[in-house]
C-alpha positions as CSV (number, residue, x, y, z in Angstrom):
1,X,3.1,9.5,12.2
2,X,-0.7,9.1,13.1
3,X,-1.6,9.6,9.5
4,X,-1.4,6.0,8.4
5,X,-3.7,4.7,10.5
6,X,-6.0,7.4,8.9
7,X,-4.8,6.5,5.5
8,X,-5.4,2.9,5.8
9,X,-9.0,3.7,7.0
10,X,-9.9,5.8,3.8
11,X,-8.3,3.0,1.5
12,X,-10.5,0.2,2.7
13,X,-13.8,2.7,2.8
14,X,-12.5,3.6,-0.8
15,X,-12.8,0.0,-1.7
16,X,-16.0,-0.9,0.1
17,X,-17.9,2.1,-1.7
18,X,-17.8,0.5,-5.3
19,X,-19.8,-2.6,-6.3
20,X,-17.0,-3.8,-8.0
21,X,-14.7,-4.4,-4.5
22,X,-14.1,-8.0,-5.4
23,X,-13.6,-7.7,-8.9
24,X,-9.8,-8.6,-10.1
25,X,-7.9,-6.5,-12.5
26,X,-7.3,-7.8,-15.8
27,X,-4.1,-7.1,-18.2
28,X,-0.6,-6.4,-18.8
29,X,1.2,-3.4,-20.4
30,X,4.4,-2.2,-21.0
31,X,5.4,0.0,-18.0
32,X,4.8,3.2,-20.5
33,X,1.3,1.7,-21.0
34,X,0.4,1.9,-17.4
35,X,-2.3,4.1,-17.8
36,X,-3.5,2.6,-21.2
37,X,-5.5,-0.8,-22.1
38,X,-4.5,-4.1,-21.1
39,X,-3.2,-6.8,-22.3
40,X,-2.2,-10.8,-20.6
41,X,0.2,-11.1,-19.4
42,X,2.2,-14.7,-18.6
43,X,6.0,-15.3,-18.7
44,X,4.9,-17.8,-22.1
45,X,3.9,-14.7,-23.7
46,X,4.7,-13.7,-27.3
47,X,3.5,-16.2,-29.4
48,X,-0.4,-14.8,-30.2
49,X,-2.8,-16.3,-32.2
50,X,-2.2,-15.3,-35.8
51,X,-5.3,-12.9,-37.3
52,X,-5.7,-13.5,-41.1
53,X,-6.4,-10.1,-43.0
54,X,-9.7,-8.9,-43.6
55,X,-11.4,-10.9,-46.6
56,X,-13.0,-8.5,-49.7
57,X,-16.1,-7.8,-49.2
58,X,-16.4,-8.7,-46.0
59,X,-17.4,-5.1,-43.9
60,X,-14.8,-3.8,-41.3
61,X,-15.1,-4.0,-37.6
62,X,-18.1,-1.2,-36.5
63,X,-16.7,1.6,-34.6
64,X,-15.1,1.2,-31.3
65,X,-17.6,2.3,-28.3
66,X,-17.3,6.4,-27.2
67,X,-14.9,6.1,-24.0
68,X,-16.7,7.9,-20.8
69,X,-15.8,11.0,-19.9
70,X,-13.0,11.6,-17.5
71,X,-14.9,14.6,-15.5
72,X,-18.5,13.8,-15.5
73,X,-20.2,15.2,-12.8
74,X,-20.2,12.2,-10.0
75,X,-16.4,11.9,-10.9
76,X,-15.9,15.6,-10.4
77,X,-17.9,15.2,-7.2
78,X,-16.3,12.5,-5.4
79,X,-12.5,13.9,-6.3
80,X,-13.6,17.2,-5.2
81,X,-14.7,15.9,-2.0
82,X,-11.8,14.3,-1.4
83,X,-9.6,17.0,-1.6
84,X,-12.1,19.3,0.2
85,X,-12.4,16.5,3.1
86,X,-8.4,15.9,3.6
87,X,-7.5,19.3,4.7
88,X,-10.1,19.6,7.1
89,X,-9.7,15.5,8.6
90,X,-5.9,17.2,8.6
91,X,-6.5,19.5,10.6
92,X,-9.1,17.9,13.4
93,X,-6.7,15.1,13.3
94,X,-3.4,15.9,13.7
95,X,-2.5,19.6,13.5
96,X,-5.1,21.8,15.7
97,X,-3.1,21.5,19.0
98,X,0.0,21.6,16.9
99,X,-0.4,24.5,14.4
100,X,2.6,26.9,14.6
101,X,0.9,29.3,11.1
102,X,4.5,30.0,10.1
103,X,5.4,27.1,7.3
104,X,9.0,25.0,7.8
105,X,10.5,22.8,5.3
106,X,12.2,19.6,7.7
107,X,14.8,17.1,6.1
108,X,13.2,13.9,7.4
109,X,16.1,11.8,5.7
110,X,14.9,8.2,4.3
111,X,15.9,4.7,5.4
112,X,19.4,5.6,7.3
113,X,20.2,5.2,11.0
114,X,20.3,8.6,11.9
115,X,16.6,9.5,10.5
116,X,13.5,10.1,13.8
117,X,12.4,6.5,12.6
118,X,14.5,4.4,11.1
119,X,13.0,4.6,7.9
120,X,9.7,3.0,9.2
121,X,7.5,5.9,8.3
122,X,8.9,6.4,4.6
123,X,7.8,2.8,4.6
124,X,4.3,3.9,6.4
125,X,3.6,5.9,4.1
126,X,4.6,3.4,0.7
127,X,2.0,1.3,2.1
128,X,-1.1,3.3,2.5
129,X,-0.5,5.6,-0.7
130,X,-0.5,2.4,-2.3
131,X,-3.7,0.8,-0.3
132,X,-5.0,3.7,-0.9
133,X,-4.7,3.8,-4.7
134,X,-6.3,0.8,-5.2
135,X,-9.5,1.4,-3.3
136,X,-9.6,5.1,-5.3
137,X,-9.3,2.7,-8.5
138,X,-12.3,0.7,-7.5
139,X,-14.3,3.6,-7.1
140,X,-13.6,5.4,-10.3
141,X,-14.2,2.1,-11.7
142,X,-17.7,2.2,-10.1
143,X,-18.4,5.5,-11.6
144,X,-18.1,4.3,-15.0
145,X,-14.2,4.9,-15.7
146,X,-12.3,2.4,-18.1
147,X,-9.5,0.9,-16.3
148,X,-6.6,3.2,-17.6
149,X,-8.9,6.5,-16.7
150,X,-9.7,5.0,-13.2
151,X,-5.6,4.8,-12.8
152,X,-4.6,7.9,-13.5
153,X,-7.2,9.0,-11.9
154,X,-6.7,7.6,-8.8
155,X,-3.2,8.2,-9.3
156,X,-3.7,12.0,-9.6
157,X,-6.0,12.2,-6.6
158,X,-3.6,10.0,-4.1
159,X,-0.4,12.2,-5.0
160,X,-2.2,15.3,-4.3
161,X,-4.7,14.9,-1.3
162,X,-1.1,13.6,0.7
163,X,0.3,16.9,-0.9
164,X,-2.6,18.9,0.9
165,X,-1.5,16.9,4.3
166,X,2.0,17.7,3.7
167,X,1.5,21.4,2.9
168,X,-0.5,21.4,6.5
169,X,2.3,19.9,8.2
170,X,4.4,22.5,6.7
171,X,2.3,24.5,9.3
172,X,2.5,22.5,12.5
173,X,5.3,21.2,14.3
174,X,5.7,18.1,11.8
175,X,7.1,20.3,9.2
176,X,6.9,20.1,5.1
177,X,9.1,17.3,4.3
178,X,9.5,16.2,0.4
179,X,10.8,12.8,1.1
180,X,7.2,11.9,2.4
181,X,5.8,13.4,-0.2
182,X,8.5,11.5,-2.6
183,X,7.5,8.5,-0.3
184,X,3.5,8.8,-1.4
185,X,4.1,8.9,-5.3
186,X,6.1,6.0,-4.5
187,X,3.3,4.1,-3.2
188,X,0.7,5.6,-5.8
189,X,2.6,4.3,-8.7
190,X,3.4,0.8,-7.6
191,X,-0.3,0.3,-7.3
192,X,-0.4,1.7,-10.7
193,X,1.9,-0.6,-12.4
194,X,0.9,-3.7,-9.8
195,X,-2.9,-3.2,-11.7
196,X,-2.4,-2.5,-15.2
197,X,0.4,-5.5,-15.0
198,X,-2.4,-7.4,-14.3
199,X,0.1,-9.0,-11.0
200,X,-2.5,-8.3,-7.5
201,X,-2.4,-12.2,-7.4
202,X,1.3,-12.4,-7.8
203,X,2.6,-9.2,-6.3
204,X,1.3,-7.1,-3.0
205,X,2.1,-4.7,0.1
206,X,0.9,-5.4,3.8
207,X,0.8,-3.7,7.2
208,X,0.5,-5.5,10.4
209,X,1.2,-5.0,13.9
210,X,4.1,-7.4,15.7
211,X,4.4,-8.2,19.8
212,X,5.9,-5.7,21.3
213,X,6.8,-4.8,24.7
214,X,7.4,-0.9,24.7
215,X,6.5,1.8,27.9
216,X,2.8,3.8,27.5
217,X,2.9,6.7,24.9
218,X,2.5,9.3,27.1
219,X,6.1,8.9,28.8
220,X,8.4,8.4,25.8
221,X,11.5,9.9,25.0
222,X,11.1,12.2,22.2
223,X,8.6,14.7,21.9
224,X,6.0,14.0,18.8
225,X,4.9,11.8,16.3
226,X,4.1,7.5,16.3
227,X,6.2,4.7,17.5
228,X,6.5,2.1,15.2
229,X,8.3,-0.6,17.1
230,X,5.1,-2.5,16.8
231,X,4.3,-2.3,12.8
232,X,5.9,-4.2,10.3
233,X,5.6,-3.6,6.1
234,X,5.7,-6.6,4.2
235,X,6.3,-6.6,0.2
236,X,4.9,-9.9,-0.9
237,X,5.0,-12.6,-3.7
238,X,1.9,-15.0,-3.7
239,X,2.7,-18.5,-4.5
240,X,-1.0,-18.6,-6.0
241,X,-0.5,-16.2,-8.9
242,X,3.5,-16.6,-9.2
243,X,3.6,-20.7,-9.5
244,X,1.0,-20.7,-12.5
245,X,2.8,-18.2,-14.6
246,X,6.6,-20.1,-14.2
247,X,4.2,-23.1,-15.4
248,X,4.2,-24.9,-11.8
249,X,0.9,-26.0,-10.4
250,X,0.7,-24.3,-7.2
251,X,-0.9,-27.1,-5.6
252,X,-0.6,-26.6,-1.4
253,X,1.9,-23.7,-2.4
254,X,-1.1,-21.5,-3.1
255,X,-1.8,-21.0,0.3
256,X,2.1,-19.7,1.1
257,X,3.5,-16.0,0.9
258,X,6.9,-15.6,0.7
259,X,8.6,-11.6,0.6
260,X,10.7,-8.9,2.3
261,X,9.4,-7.4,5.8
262,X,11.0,-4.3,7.4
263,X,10.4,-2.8,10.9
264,X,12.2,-0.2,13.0
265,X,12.9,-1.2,16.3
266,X,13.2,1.5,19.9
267,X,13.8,4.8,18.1
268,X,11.1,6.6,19.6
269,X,11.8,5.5,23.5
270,X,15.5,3.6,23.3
271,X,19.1,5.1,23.2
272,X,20.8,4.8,19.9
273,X,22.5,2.0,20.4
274,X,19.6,0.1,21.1
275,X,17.6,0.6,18.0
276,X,16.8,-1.5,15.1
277,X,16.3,-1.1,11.5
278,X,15.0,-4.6,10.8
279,X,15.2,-6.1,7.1
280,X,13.6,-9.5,7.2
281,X,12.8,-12.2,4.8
282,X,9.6,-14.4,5.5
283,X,6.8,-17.3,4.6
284,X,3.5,-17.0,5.8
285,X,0.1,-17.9,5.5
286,X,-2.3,-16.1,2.4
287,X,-5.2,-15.8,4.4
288,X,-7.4,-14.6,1.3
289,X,-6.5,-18.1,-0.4
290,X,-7.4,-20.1,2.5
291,X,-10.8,-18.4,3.0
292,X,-12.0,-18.6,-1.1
293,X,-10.8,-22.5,-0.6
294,X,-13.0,-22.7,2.5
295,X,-15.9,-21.3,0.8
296,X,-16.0,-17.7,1.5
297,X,-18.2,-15.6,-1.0
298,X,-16.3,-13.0,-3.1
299,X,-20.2,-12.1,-3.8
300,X,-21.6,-11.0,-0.5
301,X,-20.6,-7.9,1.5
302,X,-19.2,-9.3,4.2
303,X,-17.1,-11.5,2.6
304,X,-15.8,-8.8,-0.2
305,X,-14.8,-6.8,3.1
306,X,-13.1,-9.9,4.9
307,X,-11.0,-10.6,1.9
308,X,-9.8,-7.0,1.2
309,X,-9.0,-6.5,4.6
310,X,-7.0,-9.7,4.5
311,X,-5.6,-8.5,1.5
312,X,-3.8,-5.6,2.7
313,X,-3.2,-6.6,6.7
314,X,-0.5,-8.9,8.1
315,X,-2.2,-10.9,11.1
316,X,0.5,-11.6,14.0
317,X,1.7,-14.7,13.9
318,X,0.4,-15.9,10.4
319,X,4.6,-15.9,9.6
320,X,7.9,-16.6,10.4
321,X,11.4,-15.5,8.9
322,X,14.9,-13.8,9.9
323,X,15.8,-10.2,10.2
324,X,18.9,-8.6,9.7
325,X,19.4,-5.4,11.6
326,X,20.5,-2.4,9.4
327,X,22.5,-0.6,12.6
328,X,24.5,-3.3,13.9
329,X,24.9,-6.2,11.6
330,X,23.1,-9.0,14.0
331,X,20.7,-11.5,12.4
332,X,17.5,-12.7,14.3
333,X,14.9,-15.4,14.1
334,X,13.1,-17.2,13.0
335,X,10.5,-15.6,14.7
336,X,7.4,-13.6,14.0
337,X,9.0,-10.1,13.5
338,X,8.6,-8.3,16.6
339,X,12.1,-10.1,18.4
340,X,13.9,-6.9,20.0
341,X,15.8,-5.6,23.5
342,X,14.6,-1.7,23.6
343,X,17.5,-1.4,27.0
344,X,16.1,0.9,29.1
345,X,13.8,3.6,28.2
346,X,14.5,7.3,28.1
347,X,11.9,9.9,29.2
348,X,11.3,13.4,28.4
């Protein structure tokens, strides 16, 4: 639905808001230590340096340092307004000319054929309640939070401002569906585990837009909500972060993505045997990489906000790989991800 585009929007102003935008993560935990300190993490691992006891007479370590205080008042502010501001975006955005004021509870399905999308939404919105999370961690860490409180923090506040939009499209047309909601915690706690595993140069999600040749949105089959035979969701590994903990130099490598893609194709304007549910496997081109190698500052503004934008978006034509589609078995490519016949379109 329209609310990714909205939700990608907030993640990047989330990110730009904190000094910090260009700082990386540091650490690895256990997956039960995903809000707690971090440690490093490499596949070597295991084998620390050995710490001799303390020698007699020698005095202890001095206390540790008083840990900030999880609701001070600009932390209190800024989540607050959050959750004040989503309603109210909700409702100029997407449900004033469709507000019914009786609630409905919808079964949206997940990834299967028979679902309004083809999956592609659940996917939607993985993605931006992950990008999301990560530009809400930046800011808590800009107010002062240690890593771990900034996560659960910005785990907290992710899972329940897309509550709020999902309790308001319990009131519109859309309908209260748990499987988006299921979808959002999703996202939220991959970008929980992907920072306190210390793995944002080895592991990441995109969203990008693929060619696509589909009739005007006014005149589509089908009555509401977004198309999204033009997006594609990419779930990467970068060869820069991955090579140097298997103990390879990553040499030109660093400059390669390689990862999973999926897309729906036609099931917003096409008749059902037409539509897609596209699982692809691709290598591209890490854009962030390429810039840092050419020079570009981590340290200025606009720099910071072309890397993180990079970061998260999938440029057209920056990769190439084969799909396989879900519905009817047929492989395609290579291509660029956007290969698809839509037949002829249906109207309302």
């Amino acid at each position: 639905m329209r609310r990714g585009r909205a939700l990608a929007t907030l993640a990047l102003l989330a990110t730009f808001l904190s000094r910090e935008a260009g700082a990386r993560p540091f650490g690895l935990g256990a997956a039960s230590d995903a809000f707690g300190p971090r440690v490093s993490f490499r596949l070597d691992a295991g084998v620390g340096q050995y710490e001799a006891p303390q020698e007699p007479g020698k005095n202890p370590p001095g206390p540790e340092p008083v840990r900030p205080t999880l609701f001070d008042r600009k932390t209190t502010l800024f989540s607050a307004g959050v959750l004040v501001a989503t309603p109210l975006v909700g409702y100029l955005a997407w449900w004033k000319d469709s507000w019914t004021g009786h609630f409905r509870v919808v079964d949206e399905g997940w990834f299967g054929e028979e679902t309004y999308a083809g999956g592609a939404d659940k996917a939607s919105h993985i993605f931006f309640s992950y990008a999301l999370t990560l530009g809400f961690q930046t800011v808590y860490r800009g107010l002062g939070k240690t890593p771990a409180q900034a996560r659960g923090l910005a785990f907290g506040l992710t899972v329940l401002s897309t509550f709020l939009i999902e309790v308001g499209d319990g009131y519109s047309r859309y309908g209260f569906a748990w499987q988006d909601i299921a979808a959002n915690t999703i996202g939220a706690g991959v970008a929980t585990l992907v920072d306190a595993f210390d793995v944002k140069d080895t592991v990441g999600l995109r969203f990008g837009w693929v060619p696509n040749s589909i009739p005007d949105p006014c005149c589509r089959y089908y009555g509401y909500g977004s198309d999204y035979s033009g997006e594609i969701y990419a779930l990467d590994l970068k060869l820069a972060g991955l090579l140097p903990r298997v103990g390879a130099k990553p040499g030109l490598g660093r400059y390669l993505l390689v990862g999973m893609t999926y897309g729906s194709k036609g099931y917003r304007h096409s008749p059902p045997w037409y539509r897609q549910r596209q699982l692809g496997f691709e290598i591209g081109l890490s854009l962030p990489e390429i810039l840092r190698a050419a020079g570009v500052p981590e340290t200025t503004w606009w720099g910071k906000t072309l890397l993180t934008v990079l970061t998260y978006l999938r440029i057209p034509y920056t990769a190439f790989g084969w799909q396989v589609d879900l519905n009817s078995g047929r492989w395609y490519g290579p291509n660029t991800g956007g290969t698809y016949d839509p037949g002829f379109i249906r109207y309302d």
